[in-house]
C-alpha positions, 0 to 999 in steps of 0.5 A: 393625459389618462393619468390626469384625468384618472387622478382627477377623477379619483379626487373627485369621487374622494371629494365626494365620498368625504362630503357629509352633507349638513342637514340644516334643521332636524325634527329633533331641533325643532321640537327644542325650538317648538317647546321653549317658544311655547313656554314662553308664549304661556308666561307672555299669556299668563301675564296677559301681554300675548301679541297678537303676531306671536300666535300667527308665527307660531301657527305658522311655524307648526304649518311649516313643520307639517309641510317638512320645513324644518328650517322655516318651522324653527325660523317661526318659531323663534320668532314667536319666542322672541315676540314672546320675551318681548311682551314678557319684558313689556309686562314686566316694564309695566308693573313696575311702571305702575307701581311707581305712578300709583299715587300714594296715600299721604299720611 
């Protein structure tokens, strides 16, 4: 019954001594995910189709930052990026949407 419970053990601390615990979010991968969505956000604002959420989630993401969630912060953010691709996107789809309705003069 000692030997069992020794080998138990001593597994177990092994366990724990090999377990490297997996940091979730760092500050590091935030700031990544803080610059792409900020330069996404700028072309969205460039091409004056910003949504109104995409700003809030990013305040939001820097609030959570501030606070030490990195993993909420990166959460956030990315998704302000997304909303900023989205309007891109929108922008895009609308000028070519209006080029093509522009009526032409007709010689």
């Amino acid at each position: 019954m000692k030997q069992k419970l020794s080998i138990l053990i001593s597994a177990l601390l092994t366990g724990l001594l090999m377990y490297t615990p997996v940091v979730a979010a760092d500050a590091a991968e935030y700031t990544a995910a803080l610059r792409k969505a900020e330069n996404t956000l700028c072309d969205a604002e460039s091409k004056v189709q910003l949504w109104s959420t995409s700003d809030i989630l990013f305040a939001d993401g820097v609030e959570a930052a501030a606070a030490g969630d990195y993993e909420l912060a990166i959460k956030l953010v990315n998704e302000a990026r997304i909303h900023g691709e989205l309007a891109v996107a929108t922008a895009e789809r609308e000028k070519k949407t209006w080029q093509r309705h522009v009526p032409r003069k007709q010689p």
